[in-house]
Z-matrix of the N, CA and C atoms (Angstrom, degrees):
N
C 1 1.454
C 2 1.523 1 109.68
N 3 1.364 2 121.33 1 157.00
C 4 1.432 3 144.91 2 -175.83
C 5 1.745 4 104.87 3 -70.69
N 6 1.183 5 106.37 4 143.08
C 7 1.959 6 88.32 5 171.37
C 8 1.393 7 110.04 6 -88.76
N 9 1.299 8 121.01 7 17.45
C 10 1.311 9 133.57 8 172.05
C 11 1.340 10 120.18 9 -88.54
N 12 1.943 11 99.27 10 -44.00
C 13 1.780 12 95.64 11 162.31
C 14 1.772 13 114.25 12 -86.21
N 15 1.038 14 119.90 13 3.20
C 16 1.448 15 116.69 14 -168.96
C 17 1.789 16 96.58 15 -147.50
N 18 1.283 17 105.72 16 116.85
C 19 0.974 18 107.31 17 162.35
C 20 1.383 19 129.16 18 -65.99
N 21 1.866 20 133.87 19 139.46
C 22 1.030 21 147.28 20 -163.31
C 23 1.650 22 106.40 21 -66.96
N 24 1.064 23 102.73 22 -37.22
C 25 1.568 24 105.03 23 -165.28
C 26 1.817 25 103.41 24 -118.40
N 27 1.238 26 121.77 25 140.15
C 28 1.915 27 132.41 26 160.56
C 29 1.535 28 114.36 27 -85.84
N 30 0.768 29 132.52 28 120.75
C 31 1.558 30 135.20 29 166.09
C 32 1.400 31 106.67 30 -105.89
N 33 1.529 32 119.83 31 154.63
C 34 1.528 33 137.42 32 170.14
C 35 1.770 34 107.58 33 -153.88
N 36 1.124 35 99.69 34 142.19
C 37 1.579 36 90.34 35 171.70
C 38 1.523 37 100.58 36 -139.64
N 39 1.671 38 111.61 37 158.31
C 40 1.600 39 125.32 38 173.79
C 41 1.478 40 99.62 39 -102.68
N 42 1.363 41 115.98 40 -149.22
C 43 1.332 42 129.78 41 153.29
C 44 1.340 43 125.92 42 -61.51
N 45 0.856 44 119.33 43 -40.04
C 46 1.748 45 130.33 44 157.94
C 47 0.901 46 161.08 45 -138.55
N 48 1.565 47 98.22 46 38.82
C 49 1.393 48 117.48 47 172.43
C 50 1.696 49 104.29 48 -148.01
N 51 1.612 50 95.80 49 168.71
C 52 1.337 51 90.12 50 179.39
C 53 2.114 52 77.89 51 -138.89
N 54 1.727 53 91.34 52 142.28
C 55 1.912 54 100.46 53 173.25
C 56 1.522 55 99.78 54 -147.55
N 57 1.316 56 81.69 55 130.96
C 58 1.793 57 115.39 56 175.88
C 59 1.566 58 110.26 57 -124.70
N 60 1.670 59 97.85 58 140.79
C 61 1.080 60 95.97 59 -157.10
C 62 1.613 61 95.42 60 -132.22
N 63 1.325 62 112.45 61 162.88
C 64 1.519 63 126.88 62 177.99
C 65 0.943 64 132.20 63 -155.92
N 66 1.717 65 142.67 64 138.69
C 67 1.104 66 145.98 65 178.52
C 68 1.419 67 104.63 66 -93.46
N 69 1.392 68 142.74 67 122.30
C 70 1.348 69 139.53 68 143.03
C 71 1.271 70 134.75 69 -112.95
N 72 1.520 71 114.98 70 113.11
C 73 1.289 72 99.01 71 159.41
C 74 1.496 73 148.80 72 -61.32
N 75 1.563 74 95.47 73 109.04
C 76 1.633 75 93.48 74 -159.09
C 77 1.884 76 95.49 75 178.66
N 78 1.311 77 131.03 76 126.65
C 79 1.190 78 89.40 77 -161.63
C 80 1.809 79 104.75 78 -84.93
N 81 1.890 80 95.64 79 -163.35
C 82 1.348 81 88.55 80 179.36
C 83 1.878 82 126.23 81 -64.57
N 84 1.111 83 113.15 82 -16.04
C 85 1.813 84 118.64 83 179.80
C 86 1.548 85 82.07 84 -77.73
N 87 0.796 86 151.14 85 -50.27
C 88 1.623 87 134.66 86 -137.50
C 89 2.010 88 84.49 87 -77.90
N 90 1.287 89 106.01 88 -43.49
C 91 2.054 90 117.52 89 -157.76
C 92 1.707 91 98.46 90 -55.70
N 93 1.501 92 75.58 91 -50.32
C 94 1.745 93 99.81 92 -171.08
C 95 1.243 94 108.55 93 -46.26
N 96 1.691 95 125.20 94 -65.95
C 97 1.586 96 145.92 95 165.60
C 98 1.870 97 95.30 96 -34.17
N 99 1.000 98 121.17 97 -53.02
C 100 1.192 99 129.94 98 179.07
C 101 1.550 100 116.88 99 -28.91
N 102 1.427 101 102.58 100 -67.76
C 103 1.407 102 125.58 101 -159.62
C 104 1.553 103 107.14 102 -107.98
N 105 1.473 104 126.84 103 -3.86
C 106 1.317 105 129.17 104 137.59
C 107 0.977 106 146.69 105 -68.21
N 108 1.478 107 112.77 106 -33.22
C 109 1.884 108 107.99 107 -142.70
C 110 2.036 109 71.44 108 -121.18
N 111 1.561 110 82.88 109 125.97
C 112 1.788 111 100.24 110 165.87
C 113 1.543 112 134.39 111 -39.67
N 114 1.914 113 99.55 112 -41.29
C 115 1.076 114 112.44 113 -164.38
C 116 2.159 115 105.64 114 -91.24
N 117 1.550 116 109.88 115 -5.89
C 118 1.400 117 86.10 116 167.81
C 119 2.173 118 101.18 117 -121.28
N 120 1.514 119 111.42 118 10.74
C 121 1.276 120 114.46 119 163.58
C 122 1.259 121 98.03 120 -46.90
N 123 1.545 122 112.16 121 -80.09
C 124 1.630 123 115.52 122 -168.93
C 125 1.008 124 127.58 123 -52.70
N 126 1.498 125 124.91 124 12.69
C 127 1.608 126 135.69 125 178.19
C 128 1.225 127 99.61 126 -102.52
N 129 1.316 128 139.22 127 -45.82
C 130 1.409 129 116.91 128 -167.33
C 131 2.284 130 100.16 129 -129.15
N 132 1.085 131 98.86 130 18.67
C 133 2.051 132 87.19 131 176.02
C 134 1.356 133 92.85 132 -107.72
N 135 1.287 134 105.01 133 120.60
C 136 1.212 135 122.44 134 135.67
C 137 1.747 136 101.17 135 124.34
N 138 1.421 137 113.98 136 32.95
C 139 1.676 138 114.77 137 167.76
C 140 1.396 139 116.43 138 30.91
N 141 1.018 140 80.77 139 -140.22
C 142 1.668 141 104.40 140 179.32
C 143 1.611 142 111.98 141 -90.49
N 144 1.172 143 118.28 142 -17.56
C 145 1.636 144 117.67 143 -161.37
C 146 1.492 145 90.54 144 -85.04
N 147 1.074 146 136.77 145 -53.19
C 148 1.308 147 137.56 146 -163.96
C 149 1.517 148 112.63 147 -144.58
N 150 1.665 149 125.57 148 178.64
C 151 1.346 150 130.40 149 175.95
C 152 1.417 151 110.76 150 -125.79
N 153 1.026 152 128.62 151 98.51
C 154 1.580 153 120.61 152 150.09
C 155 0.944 154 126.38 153 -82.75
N 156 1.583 155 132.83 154 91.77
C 157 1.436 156 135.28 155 -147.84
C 158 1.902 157 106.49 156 -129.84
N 159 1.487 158 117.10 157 -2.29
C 160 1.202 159 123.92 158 169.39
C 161 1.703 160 114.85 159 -121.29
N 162 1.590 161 106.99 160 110.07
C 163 1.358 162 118.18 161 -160.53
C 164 1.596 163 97.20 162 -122.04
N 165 1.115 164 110.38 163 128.82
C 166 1.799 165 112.72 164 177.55
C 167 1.521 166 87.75 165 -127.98
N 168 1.430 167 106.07 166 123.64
C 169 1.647 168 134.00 167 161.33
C 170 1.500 169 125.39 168 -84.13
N 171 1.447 170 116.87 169 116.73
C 172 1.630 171 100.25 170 153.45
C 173 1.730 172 101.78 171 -122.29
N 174 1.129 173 114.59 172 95.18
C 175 1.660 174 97.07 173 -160.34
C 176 2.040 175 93.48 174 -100.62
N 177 1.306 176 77.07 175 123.82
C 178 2.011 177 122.17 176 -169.42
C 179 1.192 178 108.37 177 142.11
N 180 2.068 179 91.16 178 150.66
C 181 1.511 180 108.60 179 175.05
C 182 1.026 181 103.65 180 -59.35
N 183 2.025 182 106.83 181 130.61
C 184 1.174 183 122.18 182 168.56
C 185 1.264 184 114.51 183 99.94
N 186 1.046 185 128.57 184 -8.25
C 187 1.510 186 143.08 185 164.98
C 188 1.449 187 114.08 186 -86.39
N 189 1.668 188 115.12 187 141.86
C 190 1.208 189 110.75 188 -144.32
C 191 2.191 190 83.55 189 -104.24
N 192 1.271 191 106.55 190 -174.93
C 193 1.484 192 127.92 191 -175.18
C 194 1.551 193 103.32 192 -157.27
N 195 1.417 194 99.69 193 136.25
C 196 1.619 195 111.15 194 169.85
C 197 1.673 196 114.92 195 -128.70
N 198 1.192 197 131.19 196 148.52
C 199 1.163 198 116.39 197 156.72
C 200 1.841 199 103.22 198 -152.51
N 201 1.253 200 84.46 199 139.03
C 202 2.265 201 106.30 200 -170.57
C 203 1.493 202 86.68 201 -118.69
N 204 1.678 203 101.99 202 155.91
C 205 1.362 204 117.69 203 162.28
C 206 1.203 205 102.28 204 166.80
N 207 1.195 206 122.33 205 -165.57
C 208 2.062 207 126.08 206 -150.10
C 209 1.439 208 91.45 207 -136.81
N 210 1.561 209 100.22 208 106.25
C 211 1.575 210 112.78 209 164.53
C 212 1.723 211 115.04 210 -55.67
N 213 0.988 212 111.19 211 178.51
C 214 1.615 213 149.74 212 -174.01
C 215 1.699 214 97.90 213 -34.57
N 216 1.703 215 112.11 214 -61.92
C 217 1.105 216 137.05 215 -167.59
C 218 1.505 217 112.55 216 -81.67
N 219 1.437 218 121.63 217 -32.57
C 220 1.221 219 147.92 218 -145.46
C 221 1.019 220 154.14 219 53.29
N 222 1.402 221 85.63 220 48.32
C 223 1.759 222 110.34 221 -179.91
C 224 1.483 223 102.75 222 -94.41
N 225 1.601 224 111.73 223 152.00
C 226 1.434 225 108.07 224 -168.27
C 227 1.569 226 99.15 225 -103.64
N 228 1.320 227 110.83 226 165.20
C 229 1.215 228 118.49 227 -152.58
C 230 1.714 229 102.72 228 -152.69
N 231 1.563 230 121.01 229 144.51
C 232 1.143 231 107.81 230 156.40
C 233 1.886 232 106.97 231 -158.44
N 234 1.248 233 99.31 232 171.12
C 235 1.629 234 111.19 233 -171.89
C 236 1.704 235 110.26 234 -135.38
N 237 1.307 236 113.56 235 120.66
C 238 1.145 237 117.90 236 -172.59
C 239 1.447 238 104.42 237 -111.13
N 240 1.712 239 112.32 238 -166.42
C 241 1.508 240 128.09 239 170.34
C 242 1.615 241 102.45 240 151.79
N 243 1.422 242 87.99 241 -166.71
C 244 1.982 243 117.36 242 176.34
C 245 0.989 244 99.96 243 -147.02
N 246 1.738 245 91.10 244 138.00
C 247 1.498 246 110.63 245 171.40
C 248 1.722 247 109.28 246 -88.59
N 249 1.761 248 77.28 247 121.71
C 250 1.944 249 104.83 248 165.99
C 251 1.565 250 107.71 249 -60.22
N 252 1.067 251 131.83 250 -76.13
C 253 1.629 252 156.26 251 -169.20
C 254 1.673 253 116.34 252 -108.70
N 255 0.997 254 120.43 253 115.43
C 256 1.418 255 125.48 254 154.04
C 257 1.413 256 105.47 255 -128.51
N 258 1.715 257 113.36 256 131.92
C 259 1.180 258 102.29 257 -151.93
C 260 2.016 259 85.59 258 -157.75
N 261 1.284 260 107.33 259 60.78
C 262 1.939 261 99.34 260 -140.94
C 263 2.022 262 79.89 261 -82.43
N 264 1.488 263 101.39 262 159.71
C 265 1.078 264 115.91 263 -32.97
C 266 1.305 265 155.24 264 -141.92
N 267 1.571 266 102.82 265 93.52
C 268 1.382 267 153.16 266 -107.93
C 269 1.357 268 104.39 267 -135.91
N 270 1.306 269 122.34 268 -69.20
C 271 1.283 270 123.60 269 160.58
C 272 1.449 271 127.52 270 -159.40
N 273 1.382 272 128.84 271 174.02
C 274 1.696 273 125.20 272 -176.72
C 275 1.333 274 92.67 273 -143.69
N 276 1.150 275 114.53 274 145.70
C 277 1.528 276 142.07 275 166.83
C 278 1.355 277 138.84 276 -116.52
N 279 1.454 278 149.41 277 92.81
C 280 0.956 279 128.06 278 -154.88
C 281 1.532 280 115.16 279 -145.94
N 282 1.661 281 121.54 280 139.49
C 283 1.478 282 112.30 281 165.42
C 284 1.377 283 126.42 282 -56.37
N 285 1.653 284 126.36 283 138.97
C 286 0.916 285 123.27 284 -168.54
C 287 1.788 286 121.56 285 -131.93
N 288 1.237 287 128.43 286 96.69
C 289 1.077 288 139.47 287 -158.86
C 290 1.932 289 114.36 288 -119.23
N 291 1.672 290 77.75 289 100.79
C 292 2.124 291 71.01 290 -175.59
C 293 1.462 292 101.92 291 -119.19
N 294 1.473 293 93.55 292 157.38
C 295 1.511 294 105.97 293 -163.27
C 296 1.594 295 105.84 294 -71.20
N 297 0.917 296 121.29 295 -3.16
C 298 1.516 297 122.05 296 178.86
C 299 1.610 298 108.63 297 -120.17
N 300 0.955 299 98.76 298 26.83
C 301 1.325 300 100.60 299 161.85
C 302 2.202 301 125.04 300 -162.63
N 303 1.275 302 116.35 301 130.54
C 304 1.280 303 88.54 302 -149.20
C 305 1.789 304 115.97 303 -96.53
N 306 1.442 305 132.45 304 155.10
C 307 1.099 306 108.55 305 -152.82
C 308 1.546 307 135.99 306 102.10
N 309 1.292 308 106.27 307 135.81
C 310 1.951 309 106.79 308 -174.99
C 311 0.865 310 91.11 309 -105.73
N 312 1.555 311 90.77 310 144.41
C 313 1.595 312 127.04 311 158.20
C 314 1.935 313 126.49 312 -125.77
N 315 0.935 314 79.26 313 -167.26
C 316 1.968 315 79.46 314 -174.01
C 317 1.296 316 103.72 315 -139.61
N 318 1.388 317 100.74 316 136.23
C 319 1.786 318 95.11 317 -172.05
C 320 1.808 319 94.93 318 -132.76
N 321 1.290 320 126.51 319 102.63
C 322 1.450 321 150.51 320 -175.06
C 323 1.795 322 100.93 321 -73.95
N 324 1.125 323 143.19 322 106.75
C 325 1.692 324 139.13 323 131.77
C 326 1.397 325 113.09 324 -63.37
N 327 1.299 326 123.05 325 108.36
C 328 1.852 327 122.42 326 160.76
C 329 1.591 328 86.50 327 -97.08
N 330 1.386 329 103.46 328 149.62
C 331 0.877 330 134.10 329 163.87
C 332 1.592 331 130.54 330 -118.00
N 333 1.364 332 129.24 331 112.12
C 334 1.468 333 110.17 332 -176.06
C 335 1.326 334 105.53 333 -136.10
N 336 1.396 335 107.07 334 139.30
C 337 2.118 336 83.38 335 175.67
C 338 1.371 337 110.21 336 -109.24
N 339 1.008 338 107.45 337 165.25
C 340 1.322 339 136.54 338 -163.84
C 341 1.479 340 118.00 339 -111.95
N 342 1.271 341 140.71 340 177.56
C 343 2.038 342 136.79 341 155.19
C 344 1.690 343 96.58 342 -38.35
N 345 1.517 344 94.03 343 -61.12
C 346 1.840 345 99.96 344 -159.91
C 347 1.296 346 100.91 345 -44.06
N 348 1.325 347 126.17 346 -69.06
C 349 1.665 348 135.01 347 -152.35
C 350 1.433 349 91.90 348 -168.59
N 351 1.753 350 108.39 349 -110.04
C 352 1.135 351 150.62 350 -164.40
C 353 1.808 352 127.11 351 -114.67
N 354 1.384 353 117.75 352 90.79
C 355 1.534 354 90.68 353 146.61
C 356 1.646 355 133.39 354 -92.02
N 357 1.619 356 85.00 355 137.36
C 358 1.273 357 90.77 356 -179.22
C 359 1.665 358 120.19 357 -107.20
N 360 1.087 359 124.58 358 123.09
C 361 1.595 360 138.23 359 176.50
C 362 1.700 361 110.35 360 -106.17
N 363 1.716 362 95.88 361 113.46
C 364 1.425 363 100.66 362 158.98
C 365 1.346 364 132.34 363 -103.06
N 366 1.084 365 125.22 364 113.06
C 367 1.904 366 128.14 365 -179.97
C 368 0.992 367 94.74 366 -73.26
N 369 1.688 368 122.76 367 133.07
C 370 1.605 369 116.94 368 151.69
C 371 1.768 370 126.00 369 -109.72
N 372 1.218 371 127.38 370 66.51
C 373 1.451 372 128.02 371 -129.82
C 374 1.680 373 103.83 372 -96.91
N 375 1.418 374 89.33 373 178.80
C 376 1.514 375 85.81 374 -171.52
C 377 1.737 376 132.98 375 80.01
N 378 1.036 377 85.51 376 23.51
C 379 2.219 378 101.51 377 -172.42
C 380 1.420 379 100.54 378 -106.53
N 381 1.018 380 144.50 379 34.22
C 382 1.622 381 132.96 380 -152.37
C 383 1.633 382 108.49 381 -96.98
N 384 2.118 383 96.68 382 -38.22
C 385 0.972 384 116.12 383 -179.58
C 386 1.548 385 108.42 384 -101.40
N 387 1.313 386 122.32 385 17.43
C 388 1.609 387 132.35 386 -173.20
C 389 1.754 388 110.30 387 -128.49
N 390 1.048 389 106.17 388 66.18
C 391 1.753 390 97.49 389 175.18
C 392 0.954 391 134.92 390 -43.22
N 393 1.671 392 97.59 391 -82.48
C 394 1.646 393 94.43 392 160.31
C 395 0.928 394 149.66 393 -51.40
N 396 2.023 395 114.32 394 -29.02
C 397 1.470 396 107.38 395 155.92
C 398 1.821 397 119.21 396 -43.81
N 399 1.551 398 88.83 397 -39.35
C 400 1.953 399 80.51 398 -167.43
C 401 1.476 400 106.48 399 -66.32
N 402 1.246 401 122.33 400 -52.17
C 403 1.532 402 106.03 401 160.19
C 404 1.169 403 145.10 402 -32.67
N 405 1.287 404 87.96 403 -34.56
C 406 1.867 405 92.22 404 166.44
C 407 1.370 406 112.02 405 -88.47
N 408 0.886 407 152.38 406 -29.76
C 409 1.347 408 175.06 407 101.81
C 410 1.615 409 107.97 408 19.57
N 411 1.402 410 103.69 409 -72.73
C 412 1.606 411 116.78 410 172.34
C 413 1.435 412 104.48 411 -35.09
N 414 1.451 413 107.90 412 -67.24
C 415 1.651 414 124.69 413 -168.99
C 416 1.733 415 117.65 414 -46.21
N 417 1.387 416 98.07 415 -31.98
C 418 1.522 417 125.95 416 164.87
C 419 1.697 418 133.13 417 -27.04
N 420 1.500 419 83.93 418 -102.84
C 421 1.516 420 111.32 419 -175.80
C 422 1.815 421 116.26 420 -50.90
N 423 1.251 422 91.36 421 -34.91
C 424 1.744 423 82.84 422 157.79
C 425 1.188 424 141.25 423 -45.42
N 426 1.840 425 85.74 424 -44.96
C 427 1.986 426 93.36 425 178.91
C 428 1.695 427 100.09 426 -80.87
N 429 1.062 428 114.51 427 -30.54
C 430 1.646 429 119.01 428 -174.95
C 431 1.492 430 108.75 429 -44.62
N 432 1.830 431 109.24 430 -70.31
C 433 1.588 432 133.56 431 -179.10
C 434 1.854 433 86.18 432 -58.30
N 435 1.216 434 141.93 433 -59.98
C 436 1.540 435 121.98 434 -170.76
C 437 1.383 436 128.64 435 -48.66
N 438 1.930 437 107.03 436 -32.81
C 439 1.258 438 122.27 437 -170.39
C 440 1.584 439 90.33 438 -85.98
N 441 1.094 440 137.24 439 -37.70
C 442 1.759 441 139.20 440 -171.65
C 443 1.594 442 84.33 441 -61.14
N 444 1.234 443 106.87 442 -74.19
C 445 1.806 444 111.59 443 -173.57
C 446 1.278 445 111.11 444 -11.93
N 447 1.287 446 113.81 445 -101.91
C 448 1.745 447 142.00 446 144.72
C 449 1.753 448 102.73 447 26.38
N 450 1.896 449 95.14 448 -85.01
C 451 1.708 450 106.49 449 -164.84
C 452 1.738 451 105.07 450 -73.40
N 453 1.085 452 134.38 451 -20.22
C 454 1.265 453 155.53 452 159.59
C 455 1.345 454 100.53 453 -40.07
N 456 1.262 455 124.02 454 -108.00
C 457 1.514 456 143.47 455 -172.64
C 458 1.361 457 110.75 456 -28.94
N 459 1.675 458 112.45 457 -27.28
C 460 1.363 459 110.98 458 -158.28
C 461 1.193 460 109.39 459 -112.04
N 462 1.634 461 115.26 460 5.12
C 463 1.247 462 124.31 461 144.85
C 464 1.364 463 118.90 462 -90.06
N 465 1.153 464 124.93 463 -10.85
C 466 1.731 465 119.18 464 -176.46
C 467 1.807 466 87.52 465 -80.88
N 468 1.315 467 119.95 466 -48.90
C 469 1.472 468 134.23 467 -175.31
C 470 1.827 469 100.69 468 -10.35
């Protein structure tokens, strides 16, 4: 199927969490490299809707992460935290605090592979007392896990 008739990414949410999920071919070190290393984050997050193109790394528990860049409209924007778990590459864990939205959260990568490559599962936890963040949030990670998809595959290519 087309990723046009089937969307790339599944979402479900409870009370406080929201998880999206994905198959990529690509294995798990390549996903992992993906969603770690600063210098190919800013290559493929944030499509067309927006740019997150300034990524500061401390990757270990307890080491902090930043990322700034110019939304949709062009207002600048950024999302910080510390990493709970780095565990590559297997999974990452991290607090998640964005300026447009108020309140921490935790945003979990499992990683498992599969024949294909990689599934990848994102937890986004901690929204229970954040609605609208999770709504906005929900609406999210789809395009996030599609754009990972995408720059992923086309490095295993």
């Amino acid at each position: 199927m087309t990723q046009a008739s089937q969307p790339a990414a599944s979402i479900r949410t409870d009370e406080d969490a929201i998880y999206s999920e994905v198959e990529i071919a690509a294995s798990p070190e390549t996903v992992f490299a993906a969603i770690s290393d600063p210098n190919q984050l800013g290559q493929w997050w944030g499509g067309d809707k927006y740019r997150a193109d300034d990524w500061q790394i401390d990757l270990r528990p307890g080491g902090k992460w930043r990322s700034r860049g110019t939304g949709q409209a062009g207002a600048p924007f950024e999302v910080q935290g510390e990493y709970l778990e780095v565990d590559p590459p297997r999974l990452l864990a991290y607090t998640w605090n964005a300026n447009w939205a108020p309140g921490e959260s935790v945003v979990r990568w499992e990683l498992q592979p599969v024949a294909a490559g990689t599934r990848l599962t994102v937890i986004h936890s901690g929204l229970r007392e954040q609605p609208q963040a999770k709504a906005s949030f929900s609406g999210g990670w789809p395009g996030v896990l599609t754009w990972l998809k995408g720059y992923a595959e086309g490095k295993s290519a």
